[in-house]
LOZADREN-153932 format. One record per atom (N, C-alpha, C, O): x, y, z. Coordinates in steps of 0.2 Angstrom, whole numbers, padded with zeros to 4 digits, always signed. Layout:
N
XYZ
...
//
This chain:
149
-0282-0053-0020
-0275-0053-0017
-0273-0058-0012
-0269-0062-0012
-0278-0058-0007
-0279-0065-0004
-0277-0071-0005
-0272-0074-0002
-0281-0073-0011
-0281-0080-0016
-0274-0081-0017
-0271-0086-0016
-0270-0076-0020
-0265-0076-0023
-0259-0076-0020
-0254-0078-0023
-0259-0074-0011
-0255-0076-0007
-0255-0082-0006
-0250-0085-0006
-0260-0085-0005
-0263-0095-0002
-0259-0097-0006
-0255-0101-0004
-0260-0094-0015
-0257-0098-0020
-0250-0097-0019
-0249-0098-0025
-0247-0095-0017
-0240-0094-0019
-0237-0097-0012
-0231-0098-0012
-0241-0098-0007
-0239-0101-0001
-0239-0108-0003
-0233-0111-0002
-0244-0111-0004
-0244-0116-0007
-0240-0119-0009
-0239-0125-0006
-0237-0116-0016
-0233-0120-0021
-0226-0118-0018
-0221-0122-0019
-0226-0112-0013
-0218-0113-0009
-0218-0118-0005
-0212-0121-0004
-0226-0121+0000
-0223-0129+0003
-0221-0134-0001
-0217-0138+0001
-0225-0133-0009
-0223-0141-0012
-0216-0141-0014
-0213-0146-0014
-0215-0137-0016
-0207-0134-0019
-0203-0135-0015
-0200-0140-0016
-0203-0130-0009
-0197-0131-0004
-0199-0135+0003
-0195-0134+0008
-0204-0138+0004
-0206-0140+0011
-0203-0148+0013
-0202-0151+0018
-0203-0151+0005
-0201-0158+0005
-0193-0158+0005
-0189-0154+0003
-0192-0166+0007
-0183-0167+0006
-0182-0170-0001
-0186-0175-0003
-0178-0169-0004
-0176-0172-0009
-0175-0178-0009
-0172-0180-0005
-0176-0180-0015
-0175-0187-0017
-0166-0189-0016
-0163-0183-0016
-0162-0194-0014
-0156-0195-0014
-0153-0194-0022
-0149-0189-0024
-0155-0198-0025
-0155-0200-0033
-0156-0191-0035
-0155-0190-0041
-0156-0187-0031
-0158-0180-0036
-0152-0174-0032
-0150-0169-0035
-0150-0177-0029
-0144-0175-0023
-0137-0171-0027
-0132-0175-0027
-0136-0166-0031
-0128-0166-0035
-0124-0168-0030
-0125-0166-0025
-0119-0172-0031
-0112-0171-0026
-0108-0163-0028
-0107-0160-0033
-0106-0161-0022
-0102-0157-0022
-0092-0156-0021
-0088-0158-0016
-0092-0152-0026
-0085-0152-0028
-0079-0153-0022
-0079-0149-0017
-0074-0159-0021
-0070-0160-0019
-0065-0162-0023
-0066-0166-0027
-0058-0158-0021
-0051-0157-0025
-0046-0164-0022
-0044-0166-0016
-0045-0166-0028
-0041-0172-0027
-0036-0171-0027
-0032-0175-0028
-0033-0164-0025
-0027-0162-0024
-0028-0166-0015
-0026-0171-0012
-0034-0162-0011
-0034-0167-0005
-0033-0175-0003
-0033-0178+0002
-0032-0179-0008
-0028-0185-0007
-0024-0189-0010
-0024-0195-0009
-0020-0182-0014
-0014-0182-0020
-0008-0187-0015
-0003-0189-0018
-0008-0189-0010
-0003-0189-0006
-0005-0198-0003
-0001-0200+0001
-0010-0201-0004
-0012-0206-0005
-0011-0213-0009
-0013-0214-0014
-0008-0216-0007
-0006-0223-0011
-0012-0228-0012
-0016-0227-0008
-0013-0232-0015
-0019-0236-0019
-0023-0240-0012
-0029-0240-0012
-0019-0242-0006
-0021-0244-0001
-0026-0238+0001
-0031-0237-0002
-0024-0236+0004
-0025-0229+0006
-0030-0226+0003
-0035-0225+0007
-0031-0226-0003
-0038-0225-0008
-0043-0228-0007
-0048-0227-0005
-0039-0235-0009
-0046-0243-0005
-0050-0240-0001
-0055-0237-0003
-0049-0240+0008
-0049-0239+0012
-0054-0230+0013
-0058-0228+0018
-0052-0227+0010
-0056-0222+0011
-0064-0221+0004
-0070-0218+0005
-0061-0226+0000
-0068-0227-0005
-0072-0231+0000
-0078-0230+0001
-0068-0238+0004
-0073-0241+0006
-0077-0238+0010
-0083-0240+0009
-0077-0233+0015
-0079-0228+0020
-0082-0226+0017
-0087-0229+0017
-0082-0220+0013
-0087-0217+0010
-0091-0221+0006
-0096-0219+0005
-0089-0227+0003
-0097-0231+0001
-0101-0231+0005
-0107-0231+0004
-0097-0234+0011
-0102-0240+0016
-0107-0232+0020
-0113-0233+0021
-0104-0226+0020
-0108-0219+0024
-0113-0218+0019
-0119-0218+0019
-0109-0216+0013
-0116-0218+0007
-0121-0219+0007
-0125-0215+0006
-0121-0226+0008
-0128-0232+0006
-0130-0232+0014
-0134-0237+0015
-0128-0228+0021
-0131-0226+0025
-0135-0223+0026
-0139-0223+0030
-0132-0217+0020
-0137-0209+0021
-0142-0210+0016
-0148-0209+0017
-0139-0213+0010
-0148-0215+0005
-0153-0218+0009
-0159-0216+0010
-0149-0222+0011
-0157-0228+0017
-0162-0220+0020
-0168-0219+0019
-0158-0216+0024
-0159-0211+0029
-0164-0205+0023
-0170-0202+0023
-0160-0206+0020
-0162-0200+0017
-0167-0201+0011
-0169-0195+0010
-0170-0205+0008
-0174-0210+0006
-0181-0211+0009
-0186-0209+0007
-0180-0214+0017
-0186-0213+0021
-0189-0208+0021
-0195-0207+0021
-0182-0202+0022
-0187-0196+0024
-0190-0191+0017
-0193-0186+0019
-0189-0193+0011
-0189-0188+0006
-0195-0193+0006
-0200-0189+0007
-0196-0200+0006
-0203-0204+0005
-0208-0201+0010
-0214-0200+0009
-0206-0200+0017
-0211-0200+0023
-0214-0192+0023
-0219-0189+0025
-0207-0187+0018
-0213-0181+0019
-0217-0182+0011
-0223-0180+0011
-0215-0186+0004
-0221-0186+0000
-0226-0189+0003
-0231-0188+0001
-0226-0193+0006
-0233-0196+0010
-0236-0189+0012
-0240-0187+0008
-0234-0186+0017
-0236-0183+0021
-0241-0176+0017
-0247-0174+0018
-0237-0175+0014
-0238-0167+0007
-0244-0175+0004
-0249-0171+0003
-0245-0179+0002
-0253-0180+0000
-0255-0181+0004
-0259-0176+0003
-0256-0182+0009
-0262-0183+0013
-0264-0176+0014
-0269-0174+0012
-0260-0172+0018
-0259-0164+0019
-0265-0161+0013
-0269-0157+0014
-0262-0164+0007
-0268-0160+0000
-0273-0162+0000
-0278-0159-0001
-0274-0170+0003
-0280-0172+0001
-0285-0172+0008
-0291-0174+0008
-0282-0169+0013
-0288-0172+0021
-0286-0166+0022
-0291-0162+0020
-0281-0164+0025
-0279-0158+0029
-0273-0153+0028
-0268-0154+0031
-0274-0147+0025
-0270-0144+0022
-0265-0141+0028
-0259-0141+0028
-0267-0139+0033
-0265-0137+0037
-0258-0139+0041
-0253-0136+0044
-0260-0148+0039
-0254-0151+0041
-0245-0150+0036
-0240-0152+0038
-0246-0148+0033
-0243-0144+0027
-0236-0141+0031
-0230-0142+0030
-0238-0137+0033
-0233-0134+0039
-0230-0137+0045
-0227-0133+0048
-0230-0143+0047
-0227-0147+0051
-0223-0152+0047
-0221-0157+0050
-0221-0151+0039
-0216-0155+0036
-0212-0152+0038
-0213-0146+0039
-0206-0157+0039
-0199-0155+0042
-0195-0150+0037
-0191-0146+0039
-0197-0152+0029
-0192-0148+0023
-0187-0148+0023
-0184-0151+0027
-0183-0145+0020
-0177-0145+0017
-0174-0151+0018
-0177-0156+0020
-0167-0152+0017
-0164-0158+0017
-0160-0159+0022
-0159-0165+0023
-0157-0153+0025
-0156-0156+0028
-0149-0156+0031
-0146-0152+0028
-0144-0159+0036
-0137-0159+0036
-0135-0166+0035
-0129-0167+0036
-0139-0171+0032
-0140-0176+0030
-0137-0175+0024
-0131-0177+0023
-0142-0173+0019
-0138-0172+0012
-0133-0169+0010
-0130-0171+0006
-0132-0165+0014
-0125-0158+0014
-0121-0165+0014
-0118-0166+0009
-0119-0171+0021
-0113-0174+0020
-0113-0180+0014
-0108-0183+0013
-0121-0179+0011
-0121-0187+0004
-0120-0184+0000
-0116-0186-0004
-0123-0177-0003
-0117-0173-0008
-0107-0172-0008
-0104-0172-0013
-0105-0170-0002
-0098-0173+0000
-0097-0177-0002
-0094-0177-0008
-0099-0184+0002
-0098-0189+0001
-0097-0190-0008
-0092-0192-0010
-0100-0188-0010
-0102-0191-0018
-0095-0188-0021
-0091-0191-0025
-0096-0182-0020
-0088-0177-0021
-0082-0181-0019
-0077-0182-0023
-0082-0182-0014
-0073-0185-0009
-0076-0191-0015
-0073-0189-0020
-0080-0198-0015
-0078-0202-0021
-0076-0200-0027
-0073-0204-0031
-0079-0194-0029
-0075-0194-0036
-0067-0191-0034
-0063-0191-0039
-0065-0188-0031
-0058-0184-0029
-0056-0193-0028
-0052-0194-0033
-0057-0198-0025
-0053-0202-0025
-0053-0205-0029
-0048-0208-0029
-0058-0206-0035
-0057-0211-0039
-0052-0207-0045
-0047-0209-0047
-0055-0201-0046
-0047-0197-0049
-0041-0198-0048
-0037-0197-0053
-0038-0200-0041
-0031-0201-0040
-0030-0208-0039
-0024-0210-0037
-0035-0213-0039
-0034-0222-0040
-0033-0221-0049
-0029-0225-0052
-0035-0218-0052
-0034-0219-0060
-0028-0215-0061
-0024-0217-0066
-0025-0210-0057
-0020-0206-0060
-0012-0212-0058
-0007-0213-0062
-0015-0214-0051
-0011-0217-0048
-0009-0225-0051
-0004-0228-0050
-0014-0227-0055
-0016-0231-0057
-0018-0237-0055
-0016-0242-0058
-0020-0238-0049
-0024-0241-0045
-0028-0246-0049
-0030-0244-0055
-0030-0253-0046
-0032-0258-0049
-0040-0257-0048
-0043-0260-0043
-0044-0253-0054
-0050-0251-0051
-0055-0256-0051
-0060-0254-0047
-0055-0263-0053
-0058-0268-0052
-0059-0269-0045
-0065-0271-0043
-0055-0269-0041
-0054-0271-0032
-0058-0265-0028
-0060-0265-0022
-0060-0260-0032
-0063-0253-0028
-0069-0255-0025
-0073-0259-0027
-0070-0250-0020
-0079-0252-0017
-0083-0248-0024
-0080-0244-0028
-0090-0251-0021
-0093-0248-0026
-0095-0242-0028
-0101-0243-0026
-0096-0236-0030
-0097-0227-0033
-0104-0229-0027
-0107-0233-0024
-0104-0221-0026
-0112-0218-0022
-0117-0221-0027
-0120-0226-0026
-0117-0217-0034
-0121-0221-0041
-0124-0228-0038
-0129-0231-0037
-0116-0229-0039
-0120-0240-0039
-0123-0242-0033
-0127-0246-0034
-0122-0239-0026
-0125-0239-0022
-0131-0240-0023
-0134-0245-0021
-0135-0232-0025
-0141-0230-0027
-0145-0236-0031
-0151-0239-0029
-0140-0238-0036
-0145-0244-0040
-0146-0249-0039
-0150-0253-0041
-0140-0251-0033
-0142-0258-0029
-0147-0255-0023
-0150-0260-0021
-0147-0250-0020
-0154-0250-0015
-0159-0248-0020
-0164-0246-0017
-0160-0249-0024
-0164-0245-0027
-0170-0253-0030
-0176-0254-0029
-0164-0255-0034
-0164-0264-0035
-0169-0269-0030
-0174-0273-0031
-0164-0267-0022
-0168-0271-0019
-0172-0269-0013
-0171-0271-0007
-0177-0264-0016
-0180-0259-0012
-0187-0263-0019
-0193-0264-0017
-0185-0263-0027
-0191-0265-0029
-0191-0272-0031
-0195-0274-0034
-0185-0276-0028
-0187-0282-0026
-0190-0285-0021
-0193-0290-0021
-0190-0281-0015
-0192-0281-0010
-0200-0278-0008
-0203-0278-0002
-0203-0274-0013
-0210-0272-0017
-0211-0278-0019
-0215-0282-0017
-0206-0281-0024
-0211-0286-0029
-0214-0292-0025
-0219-0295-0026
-0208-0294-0021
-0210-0300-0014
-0215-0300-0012
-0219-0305-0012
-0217-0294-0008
-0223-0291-0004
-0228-0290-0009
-0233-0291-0006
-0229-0290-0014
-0236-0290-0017
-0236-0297-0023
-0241-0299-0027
-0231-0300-0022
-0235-0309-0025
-0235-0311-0016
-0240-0315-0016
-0233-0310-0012
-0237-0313-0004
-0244-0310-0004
-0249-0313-0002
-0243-0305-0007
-0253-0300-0005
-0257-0306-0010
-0263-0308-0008
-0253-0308-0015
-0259-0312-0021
-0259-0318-0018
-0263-0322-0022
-0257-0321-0015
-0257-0329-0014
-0264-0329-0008
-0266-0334-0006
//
């Protein structure tokens, strides 16, 4: 019976003790009725914001979903006990990058309805992601042809 609690503690640290990846993040539902009253400027300007808080919370959010998988291997591998000193959950960071993700699709909803020239728009949370994402393993592949020279 023992065993069986360790085991079941266990898999609830690796389960829930870690932060989530950004990239694994749902956005959550915002009603484009809230910026139904918004002209194409207007829209610009508030996509640009929520891009540029975006690609601030991934950076953020990012380190820390990487710094506790670090932490949870070494944890398995040296010292289980440190297991319990992951910060876990995600957080009130992700609460506002799921938002955020939501408020970009409500506005991009009424620049299409509105019919806003979507060419001139900042970039989705998505593209965000694949451009940090891009020069996060550009910036890996630098650092290990430097290690080879």
């Amino acid at each position: 019976m023992n065993n069986k609690l360790c085991y079941i503690c266990g898999v609830s640290l690796l389960v829930f003790g870690c932060a989530s990846q950004p990239e694994e993040i749902q956005s959550t539902y915002v009603s484009p009725l809230t910026y139904r009253d918004y002209d194409c400027d207007q829209i610009a300007l508030e996509m640009d914001h929520v891009s540029r808080r975006t690609g601030e919370l991934y950076t953020q959010l990012k380190k820390k979903a990487d710094n506790d998988a670090a932490q949870m291997g070494v944890g398995l591998v040296l010292f289980w006990p440190t297991l319990f000193f992951l910060e876990g959950g995600d957080g009130p960071e992700a609460t506002e990058y799921a938002r955020l993700k939501g408020t970009y699709e409500a506005l991009h909803t009424n620049a299409v309805q509105r019919k806003c020239v979507l060419a001139s728009l900042p970039p989705s949370p998505q593209e965000i992601v694949e451009q940090k994402k891009l020069e996060e393993k550009t910036k890996k592949e630098s650092a290990e042809e430097s290690e080879n020279i």
